[in-house]
Every structure is written in C-alpha cells, then in structure tokens.
C-alpha positions as CSV (number, residue, x, y, z in Angstrom):
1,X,16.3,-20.4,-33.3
2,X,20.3,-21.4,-33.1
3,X,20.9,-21.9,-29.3
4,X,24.7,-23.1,-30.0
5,X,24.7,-26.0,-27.7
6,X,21.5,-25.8,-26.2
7,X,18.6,-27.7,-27.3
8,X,15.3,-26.5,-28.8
9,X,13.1,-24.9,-26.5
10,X,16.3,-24.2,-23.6
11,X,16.4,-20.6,-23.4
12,X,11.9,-20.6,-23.0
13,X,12.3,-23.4,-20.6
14,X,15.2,-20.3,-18.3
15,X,12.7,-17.8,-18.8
16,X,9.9,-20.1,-17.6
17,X,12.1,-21.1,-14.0
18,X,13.0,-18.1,-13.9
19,X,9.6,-16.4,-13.7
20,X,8.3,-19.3,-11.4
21,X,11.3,-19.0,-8.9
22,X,10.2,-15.1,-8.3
23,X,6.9,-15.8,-8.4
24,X,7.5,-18.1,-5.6
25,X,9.2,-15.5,-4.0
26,X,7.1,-12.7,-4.2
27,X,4.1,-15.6,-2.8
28,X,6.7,-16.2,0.4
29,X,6.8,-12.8,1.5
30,X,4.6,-11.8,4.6
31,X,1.3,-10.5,3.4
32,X,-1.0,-7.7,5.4
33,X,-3.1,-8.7,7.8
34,X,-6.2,-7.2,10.0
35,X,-7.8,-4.1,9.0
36,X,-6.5,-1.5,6.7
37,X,-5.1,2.0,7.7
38,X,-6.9,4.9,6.2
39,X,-3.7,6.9,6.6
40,X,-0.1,5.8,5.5
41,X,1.6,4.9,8.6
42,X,4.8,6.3,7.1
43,X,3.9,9.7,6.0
44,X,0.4,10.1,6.7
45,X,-1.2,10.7,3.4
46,X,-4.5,9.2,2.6
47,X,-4.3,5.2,1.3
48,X,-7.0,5.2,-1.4
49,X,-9.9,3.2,-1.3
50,X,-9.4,0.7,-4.1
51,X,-5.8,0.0,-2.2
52,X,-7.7,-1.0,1.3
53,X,-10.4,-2.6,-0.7
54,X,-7.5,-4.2,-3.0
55,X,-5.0,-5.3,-0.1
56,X,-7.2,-6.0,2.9
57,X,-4.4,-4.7,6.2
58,X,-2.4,-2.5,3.8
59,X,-0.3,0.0,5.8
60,X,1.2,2.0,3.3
61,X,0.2,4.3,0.5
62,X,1.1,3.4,-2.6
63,X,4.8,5.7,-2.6
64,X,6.0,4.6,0.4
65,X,5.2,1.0,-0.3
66,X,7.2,1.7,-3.7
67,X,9.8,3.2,-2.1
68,X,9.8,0.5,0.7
69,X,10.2,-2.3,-2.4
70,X,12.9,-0.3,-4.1
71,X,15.5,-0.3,-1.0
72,X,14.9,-4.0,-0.4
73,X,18.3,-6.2,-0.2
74,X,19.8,-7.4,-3.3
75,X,19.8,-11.0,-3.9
76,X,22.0,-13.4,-5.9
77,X,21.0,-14.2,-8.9
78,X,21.2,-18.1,-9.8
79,X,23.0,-19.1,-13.2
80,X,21.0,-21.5,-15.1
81,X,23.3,-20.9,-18.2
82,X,26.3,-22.5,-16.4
83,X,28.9,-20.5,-19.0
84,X,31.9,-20.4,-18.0
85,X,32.6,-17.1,-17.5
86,X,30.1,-17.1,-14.6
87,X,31.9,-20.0,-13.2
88,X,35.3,-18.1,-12.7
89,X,33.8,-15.0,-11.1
C-alpha cells in the first residue's frame, strides 16, 4: 500500500498504539468493588443476573451505565501523523 512518506507497515503500527493507549485507558479507570446491587442505584430497575455475575459490585443497569459512559468528558486526541495541518491548529 502507497503511504507517501511513510514506511511499510506505518499506518498498522497508529492503529496498533492507538488501540493500546485506550486500552490502557479503559484498564485505569476505577473498577466496582464489593457486592453487586440487585437494583440500579440510578433508576431502580432490576440489574440482570449475568451483569452482577459478569461485573462483581456493579451499581448500574446496563442504560444508565450507557448513558453514564456517553456524557463522560471529551479528551484530546494525540497526533501520531504529525501533518502539518494538525500542527497549525
């Protein structure tokens, strides 16, 4: 595959970081502890029993959870192309 000035393998090699740096991430984050609720502390509805089983001290069900994720705060992406278009903004 032409990669202009890029050498073979480049673009795989961003994907691969890329995919490790969020995975890292997602690892960092505070997991649940101690038992698990059988009620959504949020809106009350019923946590399943494959989620408690599946996420020992899970707190929420499985749409507030979702809807918890979706609201969190944006981040900064990092440039790994360096183009310089990225550079001036």
């Amino acid at each position: 595959m032409a990669g202009g000035w890029s050498r073979d393998g480049a673009v795989s090699e961003q994907i691969e970081a890329s995919i490790e740096d969020e995975l890292k991430r997602m690892k960092a984050r505070p997991q649940p502890v101690g038992d698990s609720l059988t009620e959504c502390a949020e809106c009350g509805e019923e946590i399943a029993q494959a989620r408690r089983e599946a996420l020992p001290g899970v707190k929420l069900c499985v749409d507030c959870a979702a809807e918890r994720d979706g609201r969190s705060a944006a981040r900064g992406g990092i440039n790994r192309r360096g183009s310089k278009d990225s550079q001036l903004k």
